[in-house]
PQR file of N, CA, C, O and H, with PARSE charges and radii, in Angstrom:
ATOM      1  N   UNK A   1       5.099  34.711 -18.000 -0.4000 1.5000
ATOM      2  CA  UNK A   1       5.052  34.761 -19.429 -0.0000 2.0000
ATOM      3  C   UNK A   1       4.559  33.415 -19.956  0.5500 1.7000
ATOM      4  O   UNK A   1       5.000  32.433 -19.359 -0.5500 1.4000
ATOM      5  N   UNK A   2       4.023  33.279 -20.606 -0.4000 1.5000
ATOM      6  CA  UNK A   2       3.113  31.983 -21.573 -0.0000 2.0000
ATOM      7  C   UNK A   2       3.933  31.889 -22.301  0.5500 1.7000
ATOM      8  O   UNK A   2       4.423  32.862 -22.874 -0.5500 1.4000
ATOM      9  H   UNK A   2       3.665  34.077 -21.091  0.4000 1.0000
ATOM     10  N   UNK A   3       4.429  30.277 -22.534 -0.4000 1.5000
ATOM     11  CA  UNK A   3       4.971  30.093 -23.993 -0.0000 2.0000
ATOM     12  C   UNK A   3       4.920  28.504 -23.889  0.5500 1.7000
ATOM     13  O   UNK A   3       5.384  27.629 -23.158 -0.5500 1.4000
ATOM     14  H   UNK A   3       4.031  29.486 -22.069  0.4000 1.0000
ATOM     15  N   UNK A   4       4.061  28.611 -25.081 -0.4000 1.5000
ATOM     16  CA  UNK A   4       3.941  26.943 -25.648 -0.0000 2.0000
ATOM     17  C   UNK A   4       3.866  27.284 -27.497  0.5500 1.7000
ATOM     18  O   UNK A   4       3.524  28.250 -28.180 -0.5500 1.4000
ATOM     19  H   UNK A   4       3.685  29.322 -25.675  0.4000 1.0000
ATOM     20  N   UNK A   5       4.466  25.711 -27.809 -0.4000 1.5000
ATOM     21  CA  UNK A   5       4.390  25.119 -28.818 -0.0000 2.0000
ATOM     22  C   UNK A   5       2.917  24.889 -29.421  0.5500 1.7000
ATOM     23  O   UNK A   5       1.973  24.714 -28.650 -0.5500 1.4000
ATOM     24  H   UNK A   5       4.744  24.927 -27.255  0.4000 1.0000
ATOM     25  N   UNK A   6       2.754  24.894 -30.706 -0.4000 1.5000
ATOM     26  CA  UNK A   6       1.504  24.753 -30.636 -0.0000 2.0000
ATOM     27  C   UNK A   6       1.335  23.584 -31.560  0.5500 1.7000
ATOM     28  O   UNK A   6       0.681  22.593 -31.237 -0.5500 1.4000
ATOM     29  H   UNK A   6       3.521  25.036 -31.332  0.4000 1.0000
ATOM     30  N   UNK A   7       1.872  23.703 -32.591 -0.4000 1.5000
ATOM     31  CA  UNK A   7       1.677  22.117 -33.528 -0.0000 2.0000
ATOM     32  C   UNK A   7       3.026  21.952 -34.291  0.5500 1.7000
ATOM     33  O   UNK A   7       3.858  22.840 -34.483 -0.5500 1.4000
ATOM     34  H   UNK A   7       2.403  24.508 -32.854  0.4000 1.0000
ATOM     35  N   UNK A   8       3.075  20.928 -34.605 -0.4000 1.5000
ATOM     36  CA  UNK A   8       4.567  20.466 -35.803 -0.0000 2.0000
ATOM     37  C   UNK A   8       4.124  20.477 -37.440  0.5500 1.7000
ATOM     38  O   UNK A   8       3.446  19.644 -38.040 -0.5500 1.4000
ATOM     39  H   UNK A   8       2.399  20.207 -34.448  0.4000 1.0000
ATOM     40  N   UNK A   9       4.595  21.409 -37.820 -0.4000 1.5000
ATOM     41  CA  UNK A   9       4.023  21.270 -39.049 -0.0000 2.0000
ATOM     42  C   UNK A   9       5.158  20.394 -40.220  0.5500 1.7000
ATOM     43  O   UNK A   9       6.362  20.528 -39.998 -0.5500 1.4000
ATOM     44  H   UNK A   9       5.146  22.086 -37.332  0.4000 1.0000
ATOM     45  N   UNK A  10       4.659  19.405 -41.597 -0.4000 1.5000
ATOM     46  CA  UNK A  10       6.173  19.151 -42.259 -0.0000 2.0000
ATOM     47  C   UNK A  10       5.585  20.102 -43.916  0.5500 1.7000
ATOM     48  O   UNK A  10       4.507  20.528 -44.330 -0.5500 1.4000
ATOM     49  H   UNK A  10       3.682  19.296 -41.777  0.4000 1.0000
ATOM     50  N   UNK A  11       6.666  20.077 -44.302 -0.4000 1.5000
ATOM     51  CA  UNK A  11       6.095  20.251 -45.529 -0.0000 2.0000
ATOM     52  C   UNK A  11       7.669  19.751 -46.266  0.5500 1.7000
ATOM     53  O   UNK A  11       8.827  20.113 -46.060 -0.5500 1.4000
ATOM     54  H   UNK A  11       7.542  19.731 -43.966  0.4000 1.0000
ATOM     55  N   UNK A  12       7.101  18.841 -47.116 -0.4000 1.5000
ATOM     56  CA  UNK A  12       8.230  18.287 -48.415 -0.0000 2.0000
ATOM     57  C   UNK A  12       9.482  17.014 -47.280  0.5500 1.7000
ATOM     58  O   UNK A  12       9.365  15.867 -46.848 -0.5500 1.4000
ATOM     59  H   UNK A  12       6.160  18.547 -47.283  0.4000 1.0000
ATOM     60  N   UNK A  13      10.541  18.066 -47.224 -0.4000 1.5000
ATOM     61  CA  UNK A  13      11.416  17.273 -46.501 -0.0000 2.0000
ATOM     62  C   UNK A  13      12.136  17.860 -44.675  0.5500 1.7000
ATOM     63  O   UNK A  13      12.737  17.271 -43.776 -0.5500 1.4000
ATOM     64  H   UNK A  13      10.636  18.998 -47.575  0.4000 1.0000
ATOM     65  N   UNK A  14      11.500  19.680 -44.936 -0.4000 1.5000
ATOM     66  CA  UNK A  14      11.697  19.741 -43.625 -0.0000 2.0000
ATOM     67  C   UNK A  14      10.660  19.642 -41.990  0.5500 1.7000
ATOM     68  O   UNK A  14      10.065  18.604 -42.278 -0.5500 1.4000
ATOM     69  H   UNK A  14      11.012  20.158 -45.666  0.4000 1.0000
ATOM     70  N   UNK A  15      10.437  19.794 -41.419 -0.4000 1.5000
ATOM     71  CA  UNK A  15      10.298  19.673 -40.526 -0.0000 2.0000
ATOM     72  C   UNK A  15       9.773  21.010 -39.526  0.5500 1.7000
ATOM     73  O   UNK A  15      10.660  21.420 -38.777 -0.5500 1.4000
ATOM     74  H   UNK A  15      10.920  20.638 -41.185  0.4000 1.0000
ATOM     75  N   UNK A  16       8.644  21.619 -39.447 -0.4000 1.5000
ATOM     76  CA  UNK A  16       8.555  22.922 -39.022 -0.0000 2.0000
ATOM     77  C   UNK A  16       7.782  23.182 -37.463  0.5500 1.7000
ATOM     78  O   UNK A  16       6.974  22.269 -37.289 -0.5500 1.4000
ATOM     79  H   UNK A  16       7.923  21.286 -40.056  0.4000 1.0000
ATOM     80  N   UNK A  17       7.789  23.650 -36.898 -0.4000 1.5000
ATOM     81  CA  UNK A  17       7.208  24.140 -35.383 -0.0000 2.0000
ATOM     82  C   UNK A  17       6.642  25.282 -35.296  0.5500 1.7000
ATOM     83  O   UNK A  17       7.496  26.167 -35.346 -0.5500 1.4000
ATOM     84  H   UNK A  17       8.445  24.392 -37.039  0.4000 1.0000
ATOM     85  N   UNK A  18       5.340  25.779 -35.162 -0.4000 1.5000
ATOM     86  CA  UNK A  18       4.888  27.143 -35.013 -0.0000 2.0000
ATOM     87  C   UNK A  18       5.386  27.454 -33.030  0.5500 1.7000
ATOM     88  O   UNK A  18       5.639  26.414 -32.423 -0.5500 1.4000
ATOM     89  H   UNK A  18       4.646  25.060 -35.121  0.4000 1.0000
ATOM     90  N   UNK A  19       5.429  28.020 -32.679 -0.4000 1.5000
ATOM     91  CA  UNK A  19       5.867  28.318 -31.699 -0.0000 2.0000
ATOM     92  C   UNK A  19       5.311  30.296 -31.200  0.5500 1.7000
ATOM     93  O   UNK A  19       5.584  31.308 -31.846 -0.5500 1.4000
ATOM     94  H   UNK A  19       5.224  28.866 -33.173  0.4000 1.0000
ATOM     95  N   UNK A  20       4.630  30.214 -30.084 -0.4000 1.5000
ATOM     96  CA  UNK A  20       3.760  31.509 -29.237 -0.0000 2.0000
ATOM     97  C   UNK A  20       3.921  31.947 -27.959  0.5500 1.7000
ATOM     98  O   UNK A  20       3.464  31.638 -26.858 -0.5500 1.4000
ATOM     99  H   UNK A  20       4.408  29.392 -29.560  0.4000 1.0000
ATOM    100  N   UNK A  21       4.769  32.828 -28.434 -0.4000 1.5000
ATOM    101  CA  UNK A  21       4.952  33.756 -27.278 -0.0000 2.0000
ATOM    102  C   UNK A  21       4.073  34.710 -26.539  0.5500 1.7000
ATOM    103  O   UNK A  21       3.600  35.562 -27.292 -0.5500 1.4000
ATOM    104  H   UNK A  21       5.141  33.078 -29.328  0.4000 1.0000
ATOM    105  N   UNK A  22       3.716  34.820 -25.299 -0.4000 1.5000
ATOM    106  CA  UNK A  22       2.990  36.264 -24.457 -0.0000 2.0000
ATOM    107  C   UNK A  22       4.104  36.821 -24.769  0.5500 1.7000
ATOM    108  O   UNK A  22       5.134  36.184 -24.994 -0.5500 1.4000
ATOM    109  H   UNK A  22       4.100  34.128 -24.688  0.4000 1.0000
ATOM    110  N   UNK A  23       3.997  38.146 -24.815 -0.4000 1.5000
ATOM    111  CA  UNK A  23       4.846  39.470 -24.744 -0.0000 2.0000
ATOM    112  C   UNK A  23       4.297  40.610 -23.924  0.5500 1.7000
ATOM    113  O   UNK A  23       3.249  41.150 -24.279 -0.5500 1.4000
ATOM    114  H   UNK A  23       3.161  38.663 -24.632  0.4000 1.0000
ATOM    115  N   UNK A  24       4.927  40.997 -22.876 -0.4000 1.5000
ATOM    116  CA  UNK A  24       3.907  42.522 -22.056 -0.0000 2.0000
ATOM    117  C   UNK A  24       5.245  43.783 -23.485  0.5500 1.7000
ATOM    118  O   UNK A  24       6.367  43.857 -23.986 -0.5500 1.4000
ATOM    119  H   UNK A  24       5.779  40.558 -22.587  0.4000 1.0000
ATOM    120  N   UNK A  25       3.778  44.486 -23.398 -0.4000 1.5000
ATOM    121  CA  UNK A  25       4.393  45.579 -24.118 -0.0000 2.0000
ATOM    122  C   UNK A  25       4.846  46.454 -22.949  0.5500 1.7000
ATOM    123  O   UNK A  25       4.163  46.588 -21.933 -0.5500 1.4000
ATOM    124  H   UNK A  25       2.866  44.425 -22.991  0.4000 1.0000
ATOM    125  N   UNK A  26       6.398  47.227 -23.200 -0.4000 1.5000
ATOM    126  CA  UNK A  26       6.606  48.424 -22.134 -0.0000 2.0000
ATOM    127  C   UNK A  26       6.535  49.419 -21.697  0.5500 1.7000
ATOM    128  O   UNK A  26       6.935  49.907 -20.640 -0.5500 1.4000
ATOM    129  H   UNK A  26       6.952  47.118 -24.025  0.4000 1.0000
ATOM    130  N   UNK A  27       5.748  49.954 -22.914 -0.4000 1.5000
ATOM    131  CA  UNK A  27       4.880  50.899 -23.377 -0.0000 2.0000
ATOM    132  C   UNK A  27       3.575  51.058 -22.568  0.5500 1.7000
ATOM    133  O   UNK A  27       3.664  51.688 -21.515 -0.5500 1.4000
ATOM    134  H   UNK A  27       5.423  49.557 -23.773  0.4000 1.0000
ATOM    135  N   UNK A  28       2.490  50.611 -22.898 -0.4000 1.5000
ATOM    136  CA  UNK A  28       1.386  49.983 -22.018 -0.0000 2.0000
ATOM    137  C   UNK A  28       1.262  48.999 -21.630  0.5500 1.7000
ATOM    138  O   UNK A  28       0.118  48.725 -21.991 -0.5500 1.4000
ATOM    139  H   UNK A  28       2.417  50.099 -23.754  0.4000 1.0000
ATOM    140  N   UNK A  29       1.717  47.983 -20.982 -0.4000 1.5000
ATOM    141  CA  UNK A  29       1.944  47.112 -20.248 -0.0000 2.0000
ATOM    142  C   UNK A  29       0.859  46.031 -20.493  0.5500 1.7000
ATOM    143  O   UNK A  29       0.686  45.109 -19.696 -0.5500 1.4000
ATOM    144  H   UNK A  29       2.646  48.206 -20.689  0.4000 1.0000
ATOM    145  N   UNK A  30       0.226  46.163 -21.486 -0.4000 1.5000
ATOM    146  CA  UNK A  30      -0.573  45.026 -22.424 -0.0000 2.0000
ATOM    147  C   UNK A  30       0.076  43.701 -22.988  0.5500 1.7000
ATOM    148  O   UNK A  30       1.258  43.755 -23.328 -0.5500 1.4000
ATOM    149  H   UNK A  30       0.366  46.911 -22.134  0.4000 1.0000
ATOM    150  N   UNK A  31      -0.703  42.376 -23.125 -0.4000 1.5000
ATOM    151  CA  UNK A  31      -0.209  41.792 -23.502 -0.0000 2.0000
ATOM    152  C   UNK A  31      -0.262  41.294 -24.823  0.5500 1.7000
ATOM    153  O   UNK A  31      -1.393  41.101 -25.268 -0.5500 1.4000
ATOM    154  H   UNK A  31      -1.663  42.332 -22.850  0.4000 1.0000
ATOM    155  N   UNK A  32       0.981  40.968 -25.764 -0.4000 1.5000
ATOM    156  CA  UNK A  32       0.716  40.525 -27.340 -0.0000 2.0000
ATOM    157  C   UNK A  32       1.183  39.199 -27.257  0.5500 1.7000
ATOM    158  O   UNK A  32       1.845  38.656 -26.372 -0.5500 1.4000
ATOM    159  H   UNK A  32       1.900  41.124 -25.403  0.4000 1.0000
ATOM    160  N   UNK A  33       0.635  38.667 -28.548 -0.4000 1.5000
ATOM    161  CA  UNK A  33       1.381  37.145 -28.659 -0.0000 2.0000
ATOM    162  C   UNK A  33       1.967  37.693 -29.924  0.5500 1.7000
ATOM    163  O   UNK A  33       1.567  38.506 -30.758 -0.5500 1.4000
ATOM    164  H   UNK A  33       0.097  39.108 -29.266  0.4000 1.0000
ATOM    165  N   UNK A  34       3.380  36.757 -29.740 -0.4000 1.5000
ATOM    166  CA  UNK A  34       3.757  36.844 -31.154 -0.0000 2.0000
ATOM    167  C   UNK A  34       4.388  35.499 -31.721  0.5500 1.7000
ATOM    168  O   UNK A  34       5.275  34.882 -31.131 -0.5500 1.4000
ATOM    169  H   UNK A  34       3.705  36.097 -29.063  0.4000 1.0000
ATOM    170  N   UNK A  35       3.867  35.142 -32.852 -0.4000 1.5000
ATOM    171  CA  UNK A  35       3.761  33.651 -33.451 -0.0000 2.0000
ATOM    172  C   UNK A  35       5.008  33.662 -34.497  0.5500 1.7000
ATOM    173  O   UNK A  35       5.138  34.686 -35.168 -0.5500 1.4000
ATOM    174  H   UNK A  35       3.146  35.643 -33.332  0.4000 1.0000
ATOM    175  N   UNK A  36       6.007  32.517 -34.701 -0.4000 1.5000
ATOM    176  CA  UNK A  36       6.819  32.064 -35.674 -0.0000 2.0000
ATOM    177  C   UNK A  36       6.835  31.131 -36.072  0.5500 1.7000
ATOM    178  O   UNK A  36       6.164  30.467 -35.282 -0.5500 1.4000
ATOM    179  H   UNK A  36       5.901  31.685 -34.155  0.4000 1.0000
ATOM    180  N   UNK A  37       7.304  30.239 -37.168 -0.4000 1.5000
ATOM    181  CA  UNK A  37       7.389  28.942 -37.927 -0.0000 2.0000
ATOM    182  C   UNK A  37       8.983  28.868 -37.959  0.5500 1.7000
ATOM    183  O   UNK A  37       9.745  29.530 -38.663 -0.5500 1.4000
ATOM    184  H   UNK A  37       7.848  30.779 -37.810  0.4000 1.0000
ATOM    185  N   UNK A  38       9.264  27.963 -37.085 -0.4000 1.5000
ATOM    186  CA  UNK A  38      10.716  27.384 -37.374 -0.0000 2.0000
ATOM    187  C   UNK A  38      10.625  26.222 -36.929  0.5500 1.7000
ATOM    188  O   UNK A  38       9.624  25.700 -36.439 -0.5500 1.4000
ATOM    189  H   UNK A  38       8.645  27.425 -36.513  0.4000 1.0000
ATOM    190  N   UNK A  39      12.505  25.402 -37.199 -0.4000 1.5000
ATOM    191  CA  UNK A  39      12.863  24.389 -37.013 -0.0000 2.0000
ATOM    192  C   UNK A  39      12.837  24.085 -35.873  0.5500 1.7000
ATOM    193  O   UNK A  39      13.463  24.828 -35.117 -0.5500 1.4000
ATOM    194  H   UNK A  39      13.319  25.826 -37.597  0.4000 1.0000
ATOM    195  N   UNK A  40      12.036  22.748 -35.199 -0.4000 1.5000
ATOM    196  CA  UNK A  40      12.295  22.412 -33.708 -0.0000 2.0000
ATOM    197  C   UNK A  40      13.575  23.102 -32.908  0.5500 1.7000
ATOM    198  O   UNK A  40      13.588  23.686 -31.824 -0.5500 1.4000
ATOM    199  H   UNK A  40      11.527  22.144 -35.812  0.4000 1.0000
ATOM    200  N   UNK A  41      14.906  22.747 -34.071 -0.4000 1.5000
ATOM    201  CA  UNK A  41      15.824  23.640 -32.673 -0.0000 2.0000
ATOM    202  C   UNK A  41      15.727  24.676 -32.194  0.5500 1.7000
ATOM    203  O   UNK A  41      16.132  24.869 -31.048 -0.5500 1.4000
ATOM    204  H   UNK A  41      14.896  22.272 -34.951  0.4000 1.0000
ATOM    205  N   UNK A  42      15.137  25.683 -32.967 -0.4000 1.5000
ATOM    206  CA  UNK A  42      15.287  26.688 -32.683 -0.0000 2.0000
ATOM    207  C   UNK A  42      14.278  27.668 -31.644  0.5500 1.7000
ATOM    208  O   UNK A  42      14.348  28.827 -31.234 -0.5500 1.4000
ATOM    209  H   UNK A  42      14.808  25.526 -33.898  0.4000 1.0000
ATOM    210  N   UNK A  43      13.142  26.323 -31.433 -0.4000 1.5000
ATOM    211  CA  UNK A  43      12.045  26.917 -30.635 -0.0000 2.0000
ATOM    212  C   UNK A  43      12.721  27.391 -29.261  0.5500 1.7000
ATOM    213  O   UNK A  43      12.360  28.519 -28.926 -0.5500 1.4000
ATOM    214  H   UNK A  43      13.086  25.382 -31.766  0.4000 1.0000
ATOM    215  N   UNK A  44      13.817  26.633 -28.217 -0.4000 1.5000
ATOM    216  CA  UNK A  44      14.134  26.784 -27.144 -0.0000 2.0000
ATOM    217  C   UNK A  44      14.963  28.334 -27.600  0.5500 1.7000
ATOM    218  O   UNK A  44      14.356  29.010 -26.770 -0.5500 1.4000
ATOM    219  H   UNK A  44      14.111  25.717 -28.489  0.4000 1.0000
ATOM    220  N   UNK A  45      15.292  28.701 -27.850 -0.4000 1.5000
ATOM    221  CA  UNK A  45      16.214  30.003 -28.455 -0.0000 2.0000
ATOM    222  C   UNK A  45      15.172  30.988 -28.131  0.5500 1.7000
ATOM    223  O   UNK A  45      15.269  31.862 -27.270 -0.5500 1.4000
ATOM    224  H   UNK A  45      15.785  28.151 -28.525  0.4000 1.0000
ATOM    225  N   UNK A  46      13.931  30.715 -29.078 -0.4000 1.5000
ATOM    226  CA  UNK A  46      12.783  31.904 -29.540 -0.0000 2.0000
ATOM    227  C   UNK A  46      11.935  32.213 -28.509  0.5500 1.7000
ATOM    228  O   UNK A  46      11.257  33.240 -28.519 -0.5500 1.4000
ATOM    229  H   UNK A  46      13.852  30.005 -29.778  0.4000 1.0000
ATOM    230  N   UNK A  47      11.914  31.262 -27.457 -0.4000 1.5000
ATOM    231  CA  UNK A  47      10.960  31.350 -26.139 -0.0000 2.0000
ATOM    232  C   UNK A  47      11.947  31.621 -25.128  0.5500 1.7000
ATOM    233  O   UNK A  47      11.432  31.789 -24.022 -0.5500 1.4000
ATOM    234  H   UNK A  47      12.466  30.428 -27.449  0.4000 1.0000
ATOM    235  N   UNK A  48      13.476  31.737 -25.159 -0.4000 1.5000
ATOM    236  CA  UNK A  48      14.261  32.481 -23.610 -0.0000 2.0000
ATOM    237  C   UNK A  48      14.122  34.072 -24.141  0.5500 1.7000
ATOM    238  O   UNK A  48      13.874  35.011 -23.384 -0.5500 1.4000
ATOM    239  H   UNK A  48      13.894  31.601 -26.057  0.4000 1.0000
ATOM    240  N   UNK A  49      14.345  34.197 -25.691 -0.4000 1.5000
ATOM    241  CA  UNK A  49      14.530  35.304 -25.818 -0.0000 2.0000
ATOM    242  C   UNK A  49      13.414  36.440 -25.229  0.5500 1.7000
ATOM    243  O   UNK A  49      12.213  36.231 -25.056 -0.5500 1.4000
ATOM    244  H   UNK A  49      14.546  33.435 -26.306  0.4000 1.0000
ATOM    245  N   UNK A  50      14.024  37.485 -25.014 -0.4000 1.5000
ATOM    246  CA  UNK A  50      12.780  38.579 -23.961 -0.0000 2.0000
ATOM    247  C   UNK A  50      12.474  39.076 -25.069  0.5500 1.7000
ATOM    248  O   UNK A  50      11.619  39.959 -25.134 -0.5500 1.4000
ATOM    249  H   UNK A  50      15.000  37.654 -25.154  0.4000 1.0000
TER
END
């Protein structure tokens, strides 16, 4: 599975992380990415999750 960080974004006073996941679908066994914007902590959370 692929998963990297991709840039730090700030805006005002917080602090933001886009963060990209591979995903195999289980369906057809294709692969998706799927992209979020959160707080650095929370990137390690968003990339164990399956």
């Amino acid at each position: 599975m692929a998963k990297k960080t991709v840039a730090s974004l700030q805006t005002a006073s917080k602090r933001l992380t886009k963060a990209i996941k591979m995903v195999k679908s289980p369906k057809t066994g294709a692969y998706t990415f799927v992209e979020a914007v959160m707080s650095p902590e929370e990137v390690d959370t968003f990339l164990k999750k399956k």
